[in-house]
N, C-alpha and C positions, 0 to 999 in steps of 0.2 A: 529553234533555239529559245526565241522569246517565250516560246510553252513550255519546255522542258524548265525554265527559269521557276516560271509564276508556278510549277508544281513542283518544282524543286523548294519553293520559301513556303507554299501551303501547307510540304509536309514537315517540315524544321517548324511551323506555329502550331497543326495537329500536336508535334510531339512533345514541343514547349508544354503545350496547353498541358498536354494529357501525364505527362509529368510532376506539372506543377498540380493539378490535382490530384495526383496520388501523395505525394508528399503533405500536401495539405490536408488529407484526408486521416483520421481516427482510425487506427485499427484494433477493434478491440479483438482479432483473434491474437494480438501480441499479448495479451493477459491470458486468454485461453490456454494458449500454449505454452506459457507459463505453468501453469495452474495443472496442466497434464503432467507436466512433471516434476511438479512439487505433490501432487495427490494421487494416492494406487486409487486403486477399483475399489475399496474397503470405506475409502473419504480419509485414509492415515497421510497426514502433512509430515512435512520438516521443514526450515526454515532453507530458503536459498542460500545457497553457499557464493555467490557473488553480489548480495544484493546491495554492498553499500557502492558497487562500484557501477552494477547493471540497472538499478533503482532511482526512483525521483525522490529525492528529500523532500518531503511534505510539510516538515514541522518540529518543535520539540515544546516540551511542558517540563514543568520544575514543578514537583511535589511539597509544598511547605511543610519543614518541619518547625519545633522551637525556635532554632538556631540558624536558618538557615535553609537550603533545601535538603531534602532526605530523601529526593531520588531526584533521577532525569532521564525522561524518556524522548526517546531519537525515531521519529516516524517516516519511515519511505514507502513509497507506492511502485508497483510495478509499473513498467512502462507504458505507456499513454493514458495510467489511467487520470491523473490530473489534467489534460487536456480532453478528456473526454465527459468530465466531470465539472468543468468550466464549460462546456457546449451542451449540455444535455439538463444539467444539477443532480445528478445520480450515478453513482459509481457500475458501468457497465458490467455485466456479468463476467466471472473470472479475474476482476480485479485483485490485487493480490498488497495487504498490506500490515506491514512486518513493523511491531515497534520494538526498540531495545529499550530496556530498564536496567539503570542502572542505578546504584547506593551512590549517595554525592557525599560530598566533602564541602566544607565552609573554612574557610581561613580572609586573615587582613592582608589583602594587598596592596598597593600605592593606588588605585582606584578603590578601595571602599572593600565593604567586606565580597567577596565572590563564592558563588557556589560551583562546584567544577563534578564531573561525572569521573568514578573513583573506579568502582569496580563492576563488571558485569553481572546481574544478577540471570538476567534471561529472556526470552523474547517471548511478544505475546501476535499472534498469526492471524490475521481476518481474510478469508478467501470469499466474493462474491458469487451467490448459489440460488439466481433467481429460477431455477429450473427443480431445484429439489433434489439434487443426484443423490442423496444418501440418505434416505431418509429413516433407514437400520441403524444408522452411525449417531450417537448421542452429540457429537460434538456438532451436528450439522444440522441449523434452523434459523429460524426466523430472518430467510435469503442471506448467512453467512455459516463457514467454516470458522469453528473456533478452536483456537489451544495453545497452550500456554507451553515454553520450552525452557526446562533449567538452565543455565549456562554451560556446565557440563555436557549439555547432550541436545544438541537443536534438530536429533534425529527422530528420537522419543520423547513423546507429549506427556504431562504429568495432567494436563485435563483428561476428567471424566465423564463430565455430562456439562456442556455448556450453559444448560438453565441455570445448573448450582455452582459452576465455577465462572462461568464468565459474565453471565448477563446482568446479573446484579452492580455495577459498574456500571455498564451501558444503561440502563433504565431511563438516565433525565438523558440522552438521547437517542429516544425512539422515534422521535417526532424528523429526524436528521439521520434515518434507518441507520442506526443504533452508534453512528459515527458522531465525534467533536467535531465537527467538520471549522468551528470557530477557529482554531488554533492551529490551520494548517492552509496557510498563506498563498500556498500553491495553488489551492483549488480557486480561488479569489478572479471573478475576469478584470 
């Protein structure tokens, strides 16, 4: 009885233990398999259709206009990749992250002037590609998936060649593979 006990509580601590470190543990095939079904065989994206509810909020930026701001952009990451990116300081392969832009509006409110996000314009899609899977596909280099999605249509990319549509933005952060990583609080240990 007394043995059947102490191997009875050995294996209730194996399976604590071994629990508790799978949960504590990074999986970065949760981005992969993301990323398989957000990307065909071609490198052609769309933008997740659940992602503000299946996604990490990472962050948001206000575009200054005149007046005001003149846009506001809403940035989420796939799943683990901000704790994987707080453990590591590099966004795992497969990562998956989706920013919304939107056109803002400025008006007075009882706190002071506010800028508020108005209308969708369209989303902009960074898929991590430390492996090189497309290397035919223009939107795909320098270890990301790039493309830009109209509002209208987050099926169809109106990017053509990421050098000339996208990259020029990212330029002052290359040094941070090609991410603001400043502005997204998430990543922060």
């Amino acid at each position: 009885m007394k043995i059947l006990r102490s191997a009875a509580i050995a294996s209730a601590s194996f399976i604590a233990v071994s629990v508790g470190c799978l949960v504590s543990q990074v999986v970065p095939s949760q981005a992969a398999s993301a990323q398989e079904q957000l990307v065909d065989g071609a490198g052609n994206m769309h933008v997740p259709k659940k992602y503000r509810t299946t996604y990490e909020f990472l962050g948001s930026w206000s575009v200054a206009g005149d007046k005001g701001a003149k846009e506001m952009h809403v940035v989420y990451g796939s799943p683990g990749t901000a704790a994987a990116y707080r453990t590591t300081g590099k966004f795992p392969d497969g990562s998956i992250l989706v920013k919304e832009v939107y056109a803002a509006a400025t008006s007075e409110m009882t706190t002071g002037t506010v800028s508020h996000q108005q209308s969708l314009k369209g989303w902009f899609m960074m898929v991590k590609d430390e492996k090189n899977s497309h290397p035919d596909n223009k939107l795909w280099g320098n270890g990301w998936g790039w493309s830009w999605f109209d509002a209208g249509d987050p099926v169809k990319t109106t990017s053509t060649d990421f050098r000339s549509d996208c990259l020029g933005c990212h330029i002052p952060a290359k040094a941070t593979d090609w991410i603001y990583v400043q502005g997204y609080p998430g990543l922060k240990k």
